[in-house]
C-alpha positions in Angstrom: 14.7 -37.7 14.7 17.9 -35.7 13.9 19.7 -37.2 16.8 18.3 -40.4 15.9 20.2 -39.8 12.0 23.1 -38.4 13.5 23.8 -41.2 15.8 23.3 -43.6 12.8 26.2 -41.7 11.0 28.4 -41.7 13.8 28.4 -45.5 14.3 28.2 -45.6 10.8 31.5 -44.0 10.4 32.8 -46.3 13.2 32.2 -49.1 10.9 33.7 -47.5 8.3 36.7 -46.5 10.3 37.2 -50.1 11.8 36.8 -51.8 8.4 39.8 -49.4 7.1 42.0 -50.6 10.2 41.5 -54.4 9.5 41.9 -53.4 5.6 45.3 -52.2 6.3 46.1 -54.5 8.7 45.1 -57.6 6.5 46.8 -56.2 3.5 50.3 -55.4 5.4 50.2 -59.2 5.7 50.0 -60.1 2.2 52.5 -57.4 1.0 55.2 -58.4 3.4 54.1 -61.9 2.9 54.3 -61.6 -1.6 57.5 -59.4 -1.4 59.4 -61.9 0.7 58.6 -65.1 -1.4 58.5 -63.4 -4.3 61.9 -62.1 -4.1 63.3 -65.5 -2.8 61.3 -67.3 -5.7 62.8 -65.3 -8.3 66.2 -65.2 -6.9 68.5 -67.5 -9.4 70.4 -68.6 -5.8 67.3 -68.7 -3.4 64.5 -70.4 -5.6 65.1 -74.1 -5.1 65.9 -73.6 -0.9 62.6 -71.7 -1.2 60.0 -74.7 -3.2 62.7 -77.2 -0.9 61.2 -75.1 2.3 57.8 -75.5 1.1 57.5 -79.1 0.1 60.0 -80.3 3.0 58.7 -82.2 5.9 59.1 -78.8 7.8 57.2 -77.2 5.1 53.7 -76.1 4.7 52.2 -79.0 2.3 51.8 -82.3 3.4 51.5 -85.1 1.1 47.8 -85.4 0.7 48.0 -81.9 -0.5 51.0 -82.2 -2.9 49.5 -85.2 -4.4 46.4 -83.4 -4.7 48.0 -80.3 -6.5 50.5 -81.7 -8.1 48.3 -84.9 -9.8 50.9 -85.1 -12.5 54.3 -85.2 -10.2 56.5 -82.2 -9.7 57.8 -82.2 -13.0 55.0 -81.3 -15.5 54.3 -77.6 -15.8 52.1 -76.9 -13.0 55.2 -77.8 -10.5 55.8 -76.4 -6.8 57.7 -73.3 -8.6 55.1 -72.4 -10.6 52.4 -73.1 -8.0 54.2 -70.8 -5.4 55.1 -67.7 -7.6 51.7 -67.6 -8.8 49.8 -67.8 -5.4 52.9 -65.1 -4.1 52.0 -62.9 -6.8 48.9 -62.8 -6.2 48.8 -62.4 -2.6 50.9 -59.2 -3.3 48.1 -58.0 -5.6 45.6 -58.8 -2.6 47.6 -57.3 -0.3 47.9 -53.9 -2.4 44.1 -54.3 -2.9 42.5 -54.3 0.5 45.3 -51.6 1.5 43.7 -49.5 -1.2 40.2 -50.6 -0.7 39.6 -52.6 -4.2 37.7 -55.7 -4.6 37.4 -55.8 -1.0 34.7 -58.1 -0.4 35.5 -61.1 -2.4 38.9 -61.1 -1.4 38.3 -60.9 2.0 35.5 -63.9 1.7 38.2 -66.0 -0.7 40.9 -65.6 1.9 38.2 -66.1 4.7 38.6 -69.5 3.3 41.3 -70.0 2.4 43.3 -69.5 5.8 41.9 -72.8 6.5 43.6 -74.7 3.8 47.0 -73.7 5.8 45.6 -75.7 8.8 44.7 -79.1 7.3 47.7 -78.6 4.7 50.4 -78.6 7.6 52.6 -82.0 8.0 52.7 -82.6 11.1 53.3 -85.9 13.7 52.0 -86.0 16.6 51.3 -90.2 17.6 51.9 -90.9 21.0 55.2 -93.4 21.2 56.3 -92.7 17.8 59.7 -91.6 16.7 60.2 -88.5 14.9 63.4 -88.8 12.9 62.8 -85.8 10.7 62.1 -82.5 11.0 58.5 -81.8 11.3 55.9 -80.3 13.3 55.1 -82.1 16.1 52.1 -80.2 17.6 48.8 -79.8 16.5 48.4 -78.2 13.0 45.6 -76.1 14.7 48.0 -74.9 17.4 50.4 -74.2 15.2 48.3 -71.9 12.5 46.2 -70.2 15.2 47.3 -67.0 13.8 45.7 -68.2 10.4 42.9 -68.7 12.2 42.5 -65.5 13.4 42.7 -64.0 9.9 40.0 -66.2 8.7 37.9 -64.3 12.0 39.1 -61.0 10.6 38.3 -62.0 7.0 34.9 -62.8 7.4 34.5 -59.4 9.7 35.5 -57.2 7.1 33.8 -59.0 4.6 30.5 -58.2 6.7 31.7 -54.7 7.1 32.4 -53.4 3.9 35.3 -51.7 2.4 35.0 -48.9 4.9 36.3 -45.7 4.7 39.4 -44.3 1.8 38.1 -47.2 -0.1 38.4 -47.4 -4.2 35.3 -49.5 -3.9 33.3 -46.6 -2.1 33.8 -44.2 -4.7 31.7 -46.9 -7.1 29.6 -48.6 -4.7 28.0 -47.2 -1.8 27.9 -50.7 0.5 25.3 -49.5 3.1 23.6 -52.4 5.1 22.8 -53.2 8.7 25.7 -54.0 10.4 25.1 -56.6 13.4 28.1 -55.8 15.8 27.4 -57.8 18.6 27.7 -60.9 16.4 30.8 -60.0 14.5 31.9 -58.5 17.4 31.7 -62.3 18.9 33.6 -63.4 16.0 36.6 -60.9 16.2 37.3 -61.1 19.6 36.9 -64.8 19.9 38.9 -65.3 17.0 41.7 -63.1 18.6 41.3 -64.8 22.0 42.1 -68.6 20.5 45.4 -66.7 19.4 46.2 -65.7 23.3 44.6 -68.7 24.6 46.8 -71.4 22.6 50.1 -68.9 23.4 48.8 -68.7 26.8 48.8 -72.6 27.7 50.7 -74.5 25.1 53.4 -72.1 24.3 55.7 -74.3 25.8 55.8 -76.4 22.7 56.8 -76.6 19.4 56.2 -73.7 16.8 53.6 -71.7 18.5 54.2 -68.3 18.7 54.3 -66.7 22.2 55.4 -63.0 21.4 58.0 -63.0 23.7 55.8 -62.6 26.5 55.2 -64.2 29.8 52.5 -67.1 29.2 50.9 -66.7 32.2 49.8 -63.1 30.7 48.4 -64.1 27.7 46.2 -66.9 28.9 44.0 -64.0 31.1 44.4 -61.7 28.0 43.0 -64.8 25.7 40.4 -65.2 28.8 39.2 -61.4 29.1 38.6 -61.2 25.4 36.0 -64.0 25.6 34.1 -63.7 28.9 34.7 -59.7 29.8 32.3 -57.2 29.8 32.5 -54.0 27.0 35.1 -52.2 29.0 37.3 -54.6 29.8 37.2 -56.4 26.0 38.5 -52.7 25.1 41.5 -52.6 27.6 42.3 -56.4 26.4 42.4 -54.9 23.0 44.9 -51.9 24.4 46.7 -55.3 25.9 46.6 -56.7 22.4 48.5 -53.4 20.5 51.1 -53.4 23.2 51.9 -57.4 23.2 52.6 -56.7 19.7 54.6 -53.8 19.3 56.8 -55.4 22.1 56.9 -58.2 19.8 58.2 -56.0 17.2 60.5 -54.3 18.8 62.0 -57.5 19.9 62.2 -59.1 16.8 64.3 -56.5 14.7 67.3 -57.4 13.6 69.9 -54.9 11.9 71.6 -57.6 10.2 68.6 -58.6 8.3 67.1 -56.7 5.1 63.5 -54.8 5.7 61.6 -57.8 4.2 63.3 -60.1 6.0 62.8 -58.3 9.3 58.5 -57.6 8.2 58.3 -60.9 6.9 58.9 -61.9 10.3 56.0 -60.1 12.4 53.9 -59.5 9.7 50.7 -61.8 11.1 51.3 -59.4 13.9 50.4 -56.1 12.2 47.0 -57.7 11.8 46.6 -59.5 15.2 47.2 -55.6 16.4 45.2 -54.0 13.7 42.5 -56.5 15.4 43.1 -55.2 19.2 42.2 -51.6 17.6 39.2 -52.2 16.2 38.2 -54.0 19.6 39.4 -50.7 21.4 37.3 -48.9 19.0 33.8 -50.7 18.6 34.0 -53.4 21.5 33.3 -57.0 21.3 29.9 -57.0 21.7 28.3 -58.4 24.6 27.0 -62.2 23.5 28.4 -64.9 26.0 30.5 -62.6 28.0 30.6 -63.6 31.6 27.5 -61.0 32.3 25.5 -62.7 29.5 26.1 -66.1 30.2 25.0 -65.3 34.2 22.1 -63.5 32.7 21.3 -66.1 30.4 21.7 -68.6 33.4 19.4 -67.1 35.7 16.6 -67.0 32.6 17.2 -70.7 32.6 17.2 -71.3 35.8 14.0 -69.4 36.1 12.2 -71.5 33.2 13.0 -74.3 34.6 11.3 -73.7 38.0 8.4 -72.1 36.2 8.3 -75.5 33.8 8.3 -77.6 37.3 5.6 -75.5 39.1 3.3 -76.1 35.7 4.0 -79.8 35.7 3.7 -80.1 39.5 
């Protein structure tokens, strides 16, 4: 019985341990990501290249979107100004927050969401025989905010996990509930995977992120997160911190500020904060390449013991 209780705690305190790393890592993202717009938005000689970035055909808001924020035009009060230093200020806030540990839970199930809206929001052209003759995206909006995607995956991990440990929200609410690994673990490193797999095979094209790394290589690392087996979805993970810290490395510039040069790989302190946390718990073994033969051969079985009853 004590062994029983002191194994509980331990993975307990795994939990608790991985929920702090995706915390941190999550929140690095929303720091970097408030600072930088934030200090462009309120910059007397940066603010109108800023909204112009945003609301451009190489922007992040398509029409459907503007028309459906802005109902009243861009010149009533609620403008693309006022639209983007309000959701900048606030992703600094939630960025402070889950690095601290407060409010955890419904920020990580609003953003969960909301990582979406940066998919279906993204202009982009991609008809067969048509002439681009602005710039735009031109592959697909999925392709292109995989990494968004991923966060959503992360997002709705923590949110299952819990504010984890050095946590405000700990110190007020003890969040203690069965945690079911092998399906979050599913999500997390599936989630991660799309990231490698996309880089992997359609890097070759327009704004998607390869990390400066040979293709080839992230494919199988996108490939062994899905179908390995425990040991090998941790070494994948190890992969997964080492893809981005070369990634990192290669991005630094000395001519640029600090927030210039984090606003640049700061998807990447999560997508690394999300290889640790498979190096620490696993992904679970649910439709890895043993599962799926195991689950196979069950079939497989059934079905000739279905046949022999019929015959």
């Amino acid at each position: 019985m004590e062994t029983t209780q002191m194994d509980l705690t331990k993975t307990t305190n795994r939990y608790d341990q991985a929920a702090l790393i995706l915390r941190v890592g999550l929140g690095l993202v929303f720091v970097i990501g408030g600072m930088s717009k934030l200090s462009l938005l309120l910059s007397a000689t940066a603010h109108d290249g800023m909204v112009a970035n945003y609301m451009g055909t190489a922007g992040y808001i398509n029409t459907i979107f503007q028309q459906f924020l802005f109902p009243g035009g861009t010149d009533g009060f609620f403008n693309p100004s006022v639209f983007l230093t309000a959701l900048s200020a606030f992703e600094l806030f939630a960025g402070i927050s889950l690095i601290v540990g407060f409010l955890v839970k419904p920020l990580a199930l609003f953003y969960a969401f909301l990582m979406w809206t940066f998919v279906v929001s993204l202009p982009v052209l991609t008809v067969p025989g048509v002439e681009v003759t602005v710039k735009t995206y031109t592959s697909p909006a999925l392709f292109v905010q995989v990494r968004d995607v991923a966060l959503s995956g992360m997002f709705f991990t923590l949110f299952n996990l819990g504010s984890g440990a050095m946590s405000v929200d700990n110190r007020f609410f003890k969040q203690r509930k069965p945690v079911n690994w092998e399906v979050l673990g599913l999500l997390l490193r599936f989630s991660l995977a799309m990231v490698f797999i996309v880089a992997g095979f359609f890097g070759a094209f327009a704004k998607i992120a390869t990390f400066g790394t040979w293709q080839p290589l992230l494919a199988v690392i996108g490939l062994l997160l899905i179908f390995g087996n425990d040991k090998v979805i941790r070494a994948a993970g190890v992969a997964v911190v080492v893809v981005m810290l070369w990634y990192m490395a290669q991005k630094l510039n000395m001519d640029k500020g600090i927030i210039p040069n984090l606003n640049g790989i700061k998807r990447e302190f999560a997508l690394g904060a999300c290889g640790g946390v498979l190096l620490l718990l696993g992904g679970g073994n649910l439709f890895t390449l043993p599962d799926l033969i195991e689950r196979s051969k069950r079939y497989i079985a059934e079905l000739k013991g279905s046949n022999n009853v019929t015959a």
